[in-house]
C-alpha positions as CSV (number, residue, x, y, z in Angstrom):
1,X,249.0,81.1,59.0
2,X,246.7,78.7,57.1
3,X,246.1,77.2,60.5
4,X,244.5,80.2,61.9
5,X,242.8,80.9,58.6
6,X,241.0,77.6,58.7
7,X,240.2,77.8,62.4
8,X,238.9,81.3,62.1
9,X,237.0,79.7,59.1
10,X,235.4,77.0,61.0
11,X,234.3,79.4,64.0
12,X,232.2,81.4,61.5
13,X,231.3,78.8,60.2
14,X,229.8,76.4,63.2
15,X,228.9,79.9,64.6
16,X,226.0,79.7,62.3
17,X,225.2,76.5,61.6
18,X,225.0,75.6,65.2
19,X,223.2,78.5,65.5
20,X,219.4,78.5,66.8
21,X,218.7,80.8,63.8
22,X,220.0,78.8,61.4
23,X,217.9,75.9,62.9
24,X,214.3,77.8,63.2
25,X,215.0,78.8,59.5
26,X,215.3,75.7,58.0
27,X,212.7,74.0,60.3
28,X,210.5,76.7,59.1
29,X,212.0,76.0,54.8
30,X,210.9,72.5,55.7
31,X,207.7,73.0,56.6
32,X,206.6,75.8,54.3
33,X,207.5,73.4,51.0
34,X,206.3,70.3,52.3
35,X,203.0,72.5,53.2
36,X,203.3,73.8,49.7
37,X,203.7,70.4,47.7
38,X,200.8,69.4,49.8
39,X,198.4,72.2,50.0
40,X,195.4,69.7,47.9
41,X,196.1,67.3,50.5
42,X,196.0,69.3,53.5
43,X,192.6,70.6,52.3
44,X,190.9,67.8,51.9
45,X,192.1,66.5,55.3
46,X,190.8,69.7,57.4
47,X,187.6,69.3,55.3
48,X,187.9,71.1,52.4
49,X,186.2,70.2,49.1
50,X,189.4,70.3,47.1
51,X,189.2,67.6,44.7
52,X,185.0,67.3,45.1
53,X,183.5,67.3,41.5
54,X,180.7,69.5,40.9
55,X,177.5,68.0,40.9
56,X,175.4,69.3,37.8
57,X,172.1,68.3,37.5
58,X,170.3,69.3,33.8
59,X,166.7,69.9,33.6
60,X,166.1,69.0,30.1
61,X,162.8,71.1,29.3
62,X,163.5,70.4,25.4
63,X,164.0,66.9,25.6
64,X,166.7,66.8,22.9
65,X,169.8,68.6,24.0
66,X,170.8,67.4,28.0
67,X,172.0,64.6,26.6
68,X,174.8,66.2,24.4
69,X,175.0,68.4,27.0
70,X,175.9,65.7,29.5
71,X,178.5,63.9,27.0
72,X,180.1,67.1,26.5
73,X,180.8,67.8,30.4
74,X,181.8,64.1,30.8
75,X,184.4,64.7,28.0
76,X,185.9,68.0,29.2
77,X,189.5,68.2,29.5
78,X,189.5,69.0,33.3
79,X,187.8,64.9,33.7
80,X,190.3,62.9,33.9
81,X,191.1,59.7,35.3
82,X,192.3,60.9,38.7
83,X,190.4,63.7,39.3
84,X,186.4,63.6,38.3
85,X,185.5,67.7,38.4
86,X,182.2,67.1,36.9
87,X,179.3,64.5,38.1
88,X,176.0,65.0,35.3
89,X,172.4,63.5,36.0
90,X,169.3,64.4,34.9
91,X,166.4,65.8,36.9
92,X,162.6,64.7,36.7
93,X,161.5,67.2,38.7
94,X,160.0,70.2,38.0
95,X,161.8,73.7,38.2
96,X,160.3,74.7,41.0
97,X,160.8,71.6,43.0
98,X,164.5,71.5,42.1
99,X,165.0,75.3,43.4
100,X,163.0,74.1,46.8
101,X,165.7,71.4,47.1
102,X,168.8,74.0,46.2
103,X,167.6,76.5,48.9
104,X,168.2,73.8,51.4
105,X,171.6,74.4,53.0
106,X,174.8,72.2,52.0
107,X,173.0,71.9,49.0
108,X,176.4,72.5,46.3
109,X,174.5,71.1,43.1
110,X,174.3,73.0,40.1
111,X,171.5,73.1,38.3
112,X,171.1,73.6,34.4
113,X,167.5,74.5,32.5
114,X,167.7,74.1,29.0
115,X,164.7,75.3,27.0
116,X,163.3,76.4,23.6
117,X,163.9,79.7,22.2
118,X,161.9,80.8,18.9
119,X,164.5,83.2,18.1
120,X,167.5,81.7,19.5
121,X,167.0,78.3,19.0
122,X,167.8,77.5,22.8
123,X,168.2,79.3,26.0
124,X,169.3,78.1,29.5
125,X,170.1,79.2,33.2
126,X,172.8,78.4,35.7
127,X,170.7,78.3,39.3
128,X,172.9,77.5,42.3
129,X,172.5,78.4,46.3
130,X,175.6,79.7,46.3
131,X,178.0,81.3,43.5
132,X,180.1,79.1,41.8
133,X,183.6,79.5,40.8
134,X,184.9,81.0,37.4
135,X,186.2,78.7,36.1
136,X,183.1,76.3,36.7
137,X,180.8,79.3,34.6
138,X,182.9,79.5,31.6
139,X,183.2,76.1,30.9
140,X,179.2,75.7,31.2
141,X,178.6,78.4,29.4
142,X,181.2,77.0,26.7
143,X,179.8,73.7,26.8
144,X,175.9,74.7,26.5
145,X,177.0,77.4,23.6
146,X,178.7,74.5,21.9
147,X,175.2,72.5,22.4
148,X,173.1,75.1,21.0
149,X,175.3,75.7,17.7
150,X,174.8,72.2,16.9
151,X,171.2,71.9,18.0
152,X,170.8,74.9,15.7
153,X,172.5,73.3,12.7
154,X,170.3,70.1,13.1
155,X,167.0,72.2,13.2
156,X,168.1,73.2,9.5
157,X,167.7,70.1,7.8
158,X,171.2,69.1,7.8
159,X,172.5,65.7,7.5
160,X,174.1,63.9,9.9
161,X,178.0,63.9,8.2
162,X,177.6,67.5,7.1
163,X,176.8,68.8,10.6
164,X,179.8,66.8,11.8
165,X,182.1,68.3,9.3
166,X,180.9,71.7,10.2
167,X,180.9,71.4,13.9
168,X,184.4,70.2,13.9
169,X,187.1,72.3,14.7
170,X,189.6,73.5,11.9
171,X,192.8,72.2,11.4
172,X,195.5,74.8,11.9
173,X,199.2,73.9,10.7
174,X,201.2,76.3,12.2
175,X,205.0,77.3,9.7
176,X,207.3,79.7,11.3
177,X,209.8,81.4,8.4
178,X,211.6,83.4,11.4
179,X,214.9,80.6,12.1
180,X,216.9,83.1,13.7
181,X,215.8,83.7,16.8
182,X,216.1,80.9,19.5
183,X,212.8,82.2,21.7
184,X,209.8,80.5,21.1
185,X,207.0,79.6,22.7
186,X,208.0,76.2,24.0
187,X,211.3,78.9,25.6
188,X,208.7,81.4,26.5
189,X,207.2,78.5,28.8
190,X,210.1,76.9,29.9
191,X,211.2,81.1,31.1
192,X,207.8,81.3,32.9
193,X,207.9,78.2,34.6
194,X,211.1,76.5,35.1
195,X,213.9,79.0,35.1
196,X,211.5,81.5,38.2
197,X,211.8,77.9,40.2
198,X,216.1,78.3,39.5
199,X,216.7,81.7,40.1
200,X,214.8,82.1,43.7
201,X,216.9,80.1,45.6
202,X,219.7,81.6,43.8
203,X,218.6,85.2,45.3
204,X,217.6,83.4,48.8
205,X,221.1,82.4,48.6
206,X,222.2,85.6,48.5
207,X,220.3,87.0,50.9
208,X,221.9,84.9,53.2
209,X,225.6,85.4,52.3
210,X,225.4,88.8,52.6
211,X,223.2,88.8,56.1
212,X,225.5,85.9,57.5
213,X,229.3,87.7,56.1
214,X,228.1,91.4,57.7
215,X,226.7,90.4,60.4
216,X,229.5,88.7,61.8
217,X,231.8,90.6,61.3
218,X,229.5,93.3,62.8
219,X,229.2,91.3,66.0
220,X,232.8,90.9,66.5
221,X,233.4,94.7,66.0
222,X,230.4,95.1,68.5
223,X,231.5,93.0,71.4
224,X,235.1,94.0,70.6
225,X,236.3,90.6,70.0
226,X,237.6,91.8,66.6
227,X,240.7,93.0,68.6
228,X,241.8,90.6,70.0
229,X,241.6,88.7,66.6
230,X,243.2,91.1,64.6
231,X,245.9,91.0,67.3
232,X,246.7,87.3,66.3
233,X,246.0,87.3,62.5
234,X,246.8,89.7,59.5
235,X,243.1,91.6,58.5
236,X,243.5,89.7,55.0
237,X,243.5,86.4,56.7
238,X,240.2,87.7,58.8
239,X,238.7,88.8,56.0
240,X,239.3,85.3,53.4
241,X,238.0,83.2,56.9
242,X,234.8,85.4,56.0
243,X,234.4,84.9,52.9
244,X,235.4,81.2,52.9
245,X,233.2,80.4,55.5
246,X,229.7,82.4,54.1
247,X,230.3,80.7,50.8
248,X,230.4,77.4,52.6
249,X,227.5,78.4,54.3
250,X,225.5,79.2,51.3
251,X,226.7,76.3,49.7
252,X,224.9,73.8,52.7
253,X,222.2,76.0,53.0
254,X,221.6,75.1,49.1
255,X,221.9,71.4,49.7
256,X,219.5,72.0,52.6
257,X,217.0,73.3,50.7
258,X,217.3,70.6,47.6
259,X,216.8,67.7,50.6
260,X,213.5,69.5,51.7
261,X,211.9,69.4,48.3
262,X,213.0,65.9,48.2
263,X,211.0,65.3,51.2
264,X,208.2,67.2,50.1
265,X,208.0,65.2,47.2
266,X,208.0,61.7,48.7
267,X,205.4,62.9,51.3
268,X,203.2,63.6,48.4
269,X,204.1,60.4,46.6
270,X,203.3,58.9,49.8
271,X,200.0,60.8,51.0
272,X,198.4,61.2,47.6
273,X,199.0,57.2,46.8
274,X,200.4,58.6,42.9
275,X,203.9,58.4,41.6
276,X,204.4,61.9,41.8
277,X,208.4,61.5,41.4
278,X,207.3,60.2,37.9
279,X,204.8,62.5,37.3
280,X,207.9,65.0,37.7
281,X,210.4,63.1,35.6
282,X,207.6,63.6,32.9
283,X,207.6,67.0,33.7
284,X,211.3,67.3,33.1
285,X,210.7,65.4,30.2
286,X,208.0,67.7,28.7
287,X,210.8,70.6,29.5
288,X,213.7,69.3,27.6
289,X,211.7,68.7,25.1
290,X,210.9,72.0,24.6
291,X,214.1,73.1,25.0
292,X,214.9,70.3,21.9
293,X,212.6,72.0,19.1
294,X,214.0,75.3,20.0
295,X,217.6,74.1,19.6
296,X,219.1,74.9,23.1
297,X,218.9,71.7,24.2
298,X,222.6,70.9,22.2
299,X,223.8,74.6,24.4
300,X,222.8,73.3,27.8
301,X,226.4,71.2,28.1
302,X,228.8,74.4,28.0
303,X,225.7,76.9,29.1
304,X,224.9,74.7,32.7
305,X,228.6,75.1,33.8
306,X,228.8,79.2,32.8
307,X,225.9,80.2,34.6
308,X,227.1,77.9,37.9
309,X,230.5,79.7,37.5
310,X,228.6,83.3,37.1
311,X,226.6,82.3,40.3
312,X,230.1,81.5,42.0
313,X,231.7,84.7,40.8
314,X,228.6,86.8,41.9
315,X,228.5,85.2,45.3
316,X,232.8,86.0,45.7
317,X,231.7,89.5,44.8
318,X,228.8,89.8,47.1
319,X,231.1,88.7,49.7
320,X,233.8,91.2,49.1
321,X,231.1,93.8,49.3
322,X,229.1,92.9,52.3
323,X,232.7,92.3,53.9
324,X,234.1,95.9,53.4
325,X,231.0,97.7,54.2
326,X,230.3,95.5,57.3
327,X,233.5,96.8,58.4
328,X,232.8,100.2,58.8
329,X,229.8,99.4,61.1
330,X,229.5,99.5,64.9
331,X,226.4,98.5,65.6
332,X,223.9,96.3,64.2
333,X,221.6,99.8,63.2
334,X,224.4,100.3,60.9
335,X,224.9,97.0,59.0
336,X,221.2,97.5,58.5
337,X,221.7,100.5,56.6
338,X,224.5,98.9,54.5
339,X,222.4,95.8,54.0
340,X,219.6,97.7,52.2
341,X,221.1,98.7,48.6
342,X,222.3,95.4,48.3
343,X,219.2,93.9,48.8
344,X,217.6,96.6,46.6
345,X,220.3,95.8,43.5
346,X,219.9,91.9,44.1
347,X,216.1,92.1,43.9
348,X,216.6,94.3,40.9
349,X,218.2,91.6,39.5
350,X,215.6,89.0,40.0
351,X,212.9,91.1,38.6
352,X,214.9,91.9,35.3
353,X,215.3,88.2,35.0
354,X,211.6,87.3,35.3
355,X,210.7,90.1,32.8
356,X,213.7,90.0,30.5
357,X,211.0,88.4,27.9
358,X,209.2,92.0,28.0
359,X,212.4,93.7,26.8
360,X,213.2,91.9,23.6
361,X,216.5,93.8,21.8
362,X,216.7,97.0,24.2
363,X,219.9,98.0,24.2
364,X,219.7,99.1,28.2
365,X,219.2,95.7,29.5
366,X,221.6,94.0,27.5
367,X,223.6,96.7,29.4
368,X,222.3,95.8,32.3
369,X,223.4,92.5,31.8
370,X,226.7,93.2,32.2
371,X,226.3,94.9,35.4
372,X,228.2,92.8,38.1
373,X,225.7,91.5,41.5
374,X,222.5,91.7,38.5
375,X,224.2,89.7,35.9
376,X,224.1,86.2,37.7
377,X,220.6,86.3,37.4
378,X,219.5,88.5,34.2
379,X,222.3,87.1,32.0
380,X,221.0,83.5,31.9
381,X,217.9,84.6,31.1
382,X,218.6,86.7,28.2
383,X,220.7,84.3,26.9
384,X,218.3,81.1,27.3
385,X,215.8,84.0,25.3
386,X,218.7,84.5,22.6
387,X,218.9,88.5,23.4
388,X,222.5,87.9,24.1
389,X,225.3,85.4,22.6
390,X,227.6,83.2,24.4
391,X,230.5,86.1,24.2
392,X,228.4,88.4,26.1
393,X,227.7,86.3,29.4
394,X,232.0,85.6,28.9
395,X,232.1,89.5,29.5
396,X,229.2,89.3,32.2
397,X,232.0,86.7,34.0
398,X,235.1,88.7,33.4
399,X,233.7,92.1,34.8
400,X,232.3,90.4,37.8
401,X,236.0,89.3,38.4
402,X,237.6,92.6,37.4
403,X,235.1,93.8,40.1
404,X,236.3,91.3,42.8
405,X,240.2,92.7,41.4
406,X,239.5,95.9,42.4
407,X,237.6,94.5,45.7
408,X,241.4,93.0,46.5
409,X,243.6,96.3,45.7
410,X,241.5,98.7,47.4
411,X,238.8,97.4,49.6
412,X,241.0,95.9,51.3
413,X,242.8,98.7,52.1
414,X,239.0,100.0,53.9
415,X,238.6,96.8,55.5
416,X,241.8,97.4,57.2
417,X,241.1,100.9,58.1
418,X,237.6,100.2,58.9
419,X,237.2,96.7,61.2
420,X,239.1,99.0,64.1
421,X,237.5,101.7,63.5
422,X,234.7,103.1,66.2
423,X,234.1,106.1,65.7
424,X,230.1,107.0,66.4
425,X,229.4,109.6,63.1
426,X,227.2,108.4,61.0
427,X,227.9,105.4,58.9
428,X,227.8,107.0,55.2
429,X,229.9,109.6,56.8
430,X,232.5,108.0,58.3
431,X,232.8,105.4,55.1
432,X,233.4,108.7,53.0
433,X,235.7,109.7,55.3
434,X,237.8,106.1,55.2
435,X,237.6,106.2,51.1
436,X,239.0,109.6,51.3
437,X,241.9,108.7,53.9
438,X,245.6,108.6,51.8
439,X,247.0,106.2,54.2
440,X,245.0,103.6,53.4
């Protein structure tokens, strides 16, 4: 018997992966990350502006300010070594020469007029031929507030040391009392940014098991090939060669996508000319050491192998459920209609996971939590947030299999009833009808 079970495993299985789906899709996973880890690049080589500093040009009317005004821009945070966002010269022409030159097309200069005010001590204008971006306004309009609160301050009779200590900022030392709670903001960030990038392909992942375990089962029930098989091999053998095999499937289909952001990462290494893969290292650097002042850091060894067993549990479960309704379907109309709620309770899932910050000690979703097919992904957040101890996400693990229990005794007993069954009612109909059935 394991013979057949591990050949009927290995069709399903080469039935997908050989499959032209299966290879469009992943061509298409390819390209969509490489095109994402490359998107600067890719700009700048149709023509785009990307990493193109901003040319400012300062029309210093007061004679005493451009120049801090200059140093200031030159300093920003957004200057760096590898990127230049801001180029800063001064102009000797007059205003209405430099707007003559700005109206000219191509013409991306910004140009700043600084002048006296006898009320505000200084005013200015931002002229340009086309708008500029947000982010380019605030920081000018930071920077030349910043210039006229010291030029101010010096137009008092203030010396020198004085207007330094009042222009600089204030020390802040920042003392949390609060020990007992393990979200912070270093966890806040590390829930924002790193944990999203973990869960998708979790949920991608499921997405696939459940398409790849329904639909073909539904395809053998629609060409009628699931006679001749259940002629040769128990329905409980059929069934296990499902689930193996869209586990398995899952399971390469994860590896897949881990090799693809591999690539992309080299490609940018490669195109960019910058040691990206140690720019990310010091990203997971940065990461852990967040996680190290919060104190979850010393969980990580015991909490890394709960949430992979959780993921394994929920993917057994989707299985099972995706199995025994795809049984009861004819047509592929059908397994659409079975397909939908699962999708709906799996993207639940995600989105109480991504917002489980927002719902700091509510009873209902530690609840939730506990709810099998959502808790694989909202448990590990709540408990990376502290909203849930280590005891809970054990009961998160033991449902799910008490779940998968109950999947064994009785939906079995509708898998059997159901892969033979063609009967043309509707499908919520006629899976009442097999739920109802004694003999079963």
């Amino acid at each position: 018997m394991s013979r057949k079970f591990w050949y009927l495993t290995k069709m399903s299985l080469f039935k997908k992966v050989k499959s032209k789906w299966f290879l469009g899709v992943n061509i298409l996973f390819a390209l969509l990350i490489i095109f994402l880890c490359n998107i600067d690049s890719l700009i700048t080589f149709f023509g785009g502006d990307f990493d193109e500093g901003s040319q400012i040009v300062i029309l210093d009317e007061t004679k005493e300010v451009g120049s801090s005004l200059k140093s200031l821009l030159l300093s920003s945070e957004y200057n760096t070594d590898d990127n230049t966002r801001y180029q800063v010269s001064f102009s000797s022409k007059s205003l209405d020469d430099e707007k003559k030159l700005l109206n000219k097309e191509n013409d991306n200069r910004i140009l700043i007029v600084l002048e006296k005010d006898a009320t505000h001590y200084l005013k200015a204008k931002i002229i340009s031929h086309d708008k500029i971006s947000s982010l380019d306004y605030q920081i000018l309009v930071q920077n030349i507030n910043q210039v006229k609160s010291a030029y101010a301050l010096s137009l008092s009779n203030i010396n020198p040391q004085e207007l330094e200590q009042i222009s600089s900022p204030v020390e802040i030392e920042r003392e949390v009392l609060s020990t007992d709670k393990t979200a912070s903001e270093n966890m806040d960030l590390v829930m924002n940014t790193v944990f999203p990038i973990i869960i998708m392909p979790v949920f991608m992942l499921t997405i696939f098991l459940v398409q790849m375990i329904g639909a073909d089962i539904c395809e053998e029930k629609s060409t009628r090939s699931m006679e001749v098989i259940i002629s040769n091999v128990s329905a409980k053998v059929h069934f296990a060669s499902k689930v193996v095999a869209a586990n398995l499937f899952v399971l390469i289909q994860g590896c897949l996508l881990f090799l693809f952001v591999l690539c992309a990462l080299l490609i940018r290494n490669a195109l960019v000319g910058k040691n990206t893969l140690s720019s990310v290292s010091t990203f997971v650097k940065d990461i852990l050491g967040g996680l190290a002042t919060t104190g979850f850091i010393d969980k990580l060894w015991y909490f890394i192998p709960l949430f992979l067993l959780l993921i394994i549990v929920s993917f057994i479960a989707y299985s099972f459920l995706a199995g025994i309704l795809a049984s009861i379907t004819t047509n592929m109309e059908d397994f659409q209609q079975i397909q939908t709620p699962m999708m709906i309770i799996s993207l639940l899932g995600y989105y109480l996971s991504i917002m489980a910050g927002a719902f700091e000690g509510s009873l209902f979703i530690r609840i939730l939590s506990y709810v099998p097919f959502i808790s694989s992904l909202l448990s590990p957040a709540l408990f990376i947030l502290g909203q849930i101890s280590l005891l809970d996400v054990f009961l998160s693990i033991l449902i799910t299999l008490f779940v998968i229990f109950l999947f064994l005794r009785y939906g079995m007993r509708i898998y059997k009833a159901g892969i033979l069954n063609y009967s043309n009612e509707k499908i919520w109909t006629r899976f009442a009808k097999t739920i109802r059935n004694k003999d079963i």
